[in-house]
C-alpha positions as CSV (number, residue, x, y, z in Angstrom):
1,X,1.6,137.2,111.3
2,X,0.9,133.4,110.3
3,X,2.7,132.0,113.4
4,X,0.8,134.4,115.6
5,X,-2.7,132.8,114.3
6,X,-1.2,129.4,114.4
7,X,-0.5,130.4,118.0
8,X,-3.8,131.6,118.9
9,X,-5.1,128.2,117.2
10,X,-3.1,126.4,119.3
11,X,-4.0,127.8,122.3
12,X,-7.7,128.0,121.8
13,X,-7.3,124.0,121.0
14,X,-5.5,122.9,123.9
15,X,-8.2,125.4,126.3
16,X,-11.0,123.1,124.8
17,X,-9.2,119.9,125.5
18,X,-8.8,120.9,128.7
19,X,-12.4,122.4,129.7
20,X,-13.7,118.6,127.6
21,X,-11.1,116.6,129.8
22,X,-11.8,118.9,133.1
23,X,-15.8,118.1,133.0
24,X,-15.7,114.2,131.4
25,X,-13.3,113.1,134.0
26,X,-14.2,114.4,137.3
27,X,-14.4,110.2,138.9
28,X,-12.1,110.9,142.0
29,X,-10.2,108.1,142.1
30,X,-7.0,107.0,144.0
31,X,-3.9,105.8,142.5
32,X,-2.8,102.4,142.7
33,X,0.5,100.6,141.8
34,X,0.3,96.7,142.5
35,X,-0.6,96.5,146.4
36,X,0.1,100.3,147.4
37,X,-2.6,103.2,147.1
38,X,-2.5,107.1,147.3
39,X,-3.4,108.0,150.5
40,X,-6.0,110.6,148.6
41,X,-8.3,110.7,146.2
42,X,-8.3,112.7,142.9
43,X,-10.0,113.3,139.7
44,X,-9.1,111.2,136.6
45,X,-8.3,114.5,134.8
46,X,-5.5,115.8,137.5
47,X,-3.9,112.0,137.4
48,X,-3.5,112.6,133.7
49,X,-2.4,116.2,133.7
50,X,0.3,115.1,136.3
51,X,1.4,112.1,134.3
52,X,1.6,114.2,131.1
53,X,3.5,117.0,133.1
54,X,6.3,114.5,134.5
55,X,6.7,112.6,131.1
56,X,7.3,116.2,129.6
57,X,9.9,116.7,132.3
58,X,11.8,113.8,131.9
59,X,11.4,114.0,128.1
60,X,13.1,117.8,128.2
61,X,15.4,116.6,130.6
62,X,16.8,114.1,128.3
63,X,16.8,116.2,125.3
64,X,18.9,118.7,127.4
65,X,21.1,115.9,128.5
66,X,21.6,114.4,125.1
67,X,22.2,118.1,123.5
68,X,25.1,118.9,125.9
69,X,26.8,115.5,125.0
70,X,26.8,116.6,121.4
71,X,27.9,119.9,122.1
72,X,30.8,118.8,124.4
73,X,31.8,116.1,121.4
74,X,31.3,118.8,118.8
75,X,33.9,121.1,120.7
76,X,36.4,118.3,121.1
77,X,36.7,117.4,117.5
78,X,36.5,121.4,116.4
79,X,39.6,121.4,118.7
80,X,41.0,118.1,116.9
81,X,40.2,119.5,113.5
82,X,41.7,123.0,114.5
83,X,45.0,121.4,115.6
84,X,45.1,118.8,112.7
85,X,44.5,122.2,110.1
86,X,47.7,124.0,111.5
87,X,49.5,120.5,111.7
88,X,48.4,120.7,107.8
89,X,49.6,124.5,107.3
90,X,53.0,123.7,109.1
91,X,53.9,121.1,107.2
92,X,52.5,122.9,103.7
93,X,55.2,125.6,104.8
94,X,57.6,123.4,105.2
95,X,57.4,121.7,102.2
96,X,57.3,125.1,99.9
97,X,60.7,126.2,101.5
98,X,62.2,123.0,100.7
C-alpha cells in the first residue's frame, strides 16, 4: 500500500510540473543549431519535452545495450565455470580410484 501512495505522489508531482512548464513557457520559438533553423515554430515547453523524451530514449537504449553484453558475458563464463566444475569432478574420480 506504500508504493501505491508513493505512486499517486509521483504522479500528482510530475501533472504539476507539467501544467507549471505548459503555461510559463508558451514563447514559440524555432530551433537553431549554428546557421540552420526549424522550418516551424514551437513552444519552449514542447522543445524541452522532446529533448527530455529522446535523452530518455537513448538513455534506455544504452542500458538495454549494456545489460545484454553482461548477460551474454555472464552465460559464457557459467559455461566456462560449468565445464571447468566437471573437469574438477573427473579428475577427483580419478584420483579416488587410484
Amino acid at each position: 500500500m506504500k508504493w501505491l501512495k508513493s505512486l499517486v505522489l509521483l504522479v500528482a508531482v510530475i501533472i504539476a510540473f507539467t501544467v507549471a512548464a505548459l503555461t510559463v513557457n508558451q514563447t514559440e520559438l524555432p530551433l537553431t543549431f549554428a546557421i540552420w533553423q526549424t522550418p516551424f515554430a514551437l513552444s519552449m515547453f514542447w522543445w524541452l519535452l522532446i529533448a527530455f523524451v529522446v535523452g530518455l530514449l537513448f538513455g534506455l537504449l544504452n542500458t538495454l545495450w549494456v545489460n545484454v553484453q553482461h548477460r551474454l558475458s555472464n552465460r559464457k563464463l557459467r559455461k566456462s565455470l560449468d565445464q571447468a566444475n566437471a573437469e574438477l569432478e573427473r579428475l577427483r574420480a580419478l584420483t579416488v580410484q587410484n
